[in-house]
Residue, then its C-alpha position, 0 to 999 in steps of 0.5 A: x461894447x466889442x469897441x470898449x473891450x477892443x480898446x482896451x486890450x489894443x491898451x494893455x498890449x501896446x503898454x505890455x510891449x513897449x514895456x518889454x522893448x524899453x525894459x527887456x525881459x527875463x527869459x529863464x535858462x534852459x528856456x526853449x526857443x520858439x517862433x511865435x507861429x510855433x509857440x502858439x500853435x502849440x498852446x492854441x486849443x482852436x482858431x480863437x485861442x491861435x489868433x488871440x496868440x498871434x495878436x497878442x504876440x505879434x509884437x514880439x521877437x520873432x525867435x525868443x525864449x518862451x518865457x518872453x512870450x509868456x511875459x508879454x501875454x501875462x502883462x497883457x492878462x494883467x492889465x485887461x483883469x485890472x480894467x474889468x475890475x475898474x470898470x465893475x467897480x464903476x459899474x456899481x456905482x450906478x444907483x439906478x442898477x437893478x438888484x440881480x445886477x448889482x448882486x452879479x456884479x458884486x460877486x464878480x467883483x469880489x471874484x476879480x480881487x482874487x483874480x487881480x491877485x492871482x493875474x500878478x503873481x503869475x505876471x511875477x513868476x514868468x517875469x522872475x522865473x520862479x514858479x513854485x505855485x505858478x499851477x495853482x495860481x493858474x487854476x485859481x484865477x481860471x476857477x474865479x474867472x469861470x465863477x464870475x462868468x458863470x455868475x454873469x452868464x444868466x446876464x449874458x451879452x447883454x452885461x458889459x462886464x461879460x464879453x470882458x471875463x470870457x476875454x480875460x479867461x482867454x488871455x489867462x489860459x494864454x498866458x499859463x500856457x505859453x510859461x508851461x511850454x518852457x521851464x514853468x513845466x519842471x515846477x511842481 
């Protein structure tokens, strides 16, 4: 399983950086210039939190706007949330699955249509610059992430989809984080 969600988050950062490299992003005006080292540390609550920053970032310009790094860790948030969505959804398709489990898995899924909803828009607001409900946002994807945990966490390690939640809390923390040390922080 730690191979599966290695993949696919080694998957949604290549996707994410290549994207930016070919497309540019949109850093915001007035947006603070940062290094990587120094934007992480900043957001990084402990050594997990600073080392999921430093790869997910590592890509990047070394000196940019925060915005482009909040861009590259929402990209890489969004794509992991749509992957556990997939792979529950595939999940369910089991006919053997157990009760509990796919009671679990049910509810969690319908947890990750509102955290595939939330993931976007906050991909947008650090794409566009606008971040009129960007906290909430924040707080409701966080607070459907952590349901859908909680909910899996009787299962624990031994569900697949669990390891890939705790996985997307961290990069959708990362991700709220990085815009909120820039402009992010003037709104609301």
């Amino acid at each position: 399983m730690k191979s599966m969600t290695t993949t696919i988050y080694a998957l949604a950062l290549s996707l994410t950086t290549t994207t930016l490299l070919f497309t540019g992003s949109s850093a915001c005006p007035r947006d603070p210039l940062m290094t990587i080292a120094a934007a992480c540390h900043q957001v990084s609550t402990g050594q997990p939190l600073l080392e999921l920053c430093m790869k997910t970032l590592h890509a990047a310009f070394e000196n940019s706007e925060v915005t482009e790094y909040a861009n590259i860790a929402t990209g890489t948030a969004q794509y992991s949330c749509q992957e556990t969505q997939r792979i529950g959804k595939n999940l369910l398709q089991n006919p053997s699955l157990p009760k509990e489990l796919r009671a679990s898995y049910n509810y969690c899924m319908d947890k990750y249509n509102i955290v595939v909803k939330k993931i976007k828009a906050i991909d947008n607001a650090a794409y566009t610059c606008w971040f009129q409900t960007f906290k909430q946002d924040c707080k409701d994807v966080v607070a459907a992430i952590d349901d859908c945990a909680h909910n899996l966490q009787p299962i624990g390690p031994s569900s697949p989809l669990y390891k890939m939640v705790l996985a997307d809390r961290d990069l959708t923390t990362l991700s709220c984080s990085l815009a909120l040390l820039g402009v992010a922080k003037q709104w609301n």
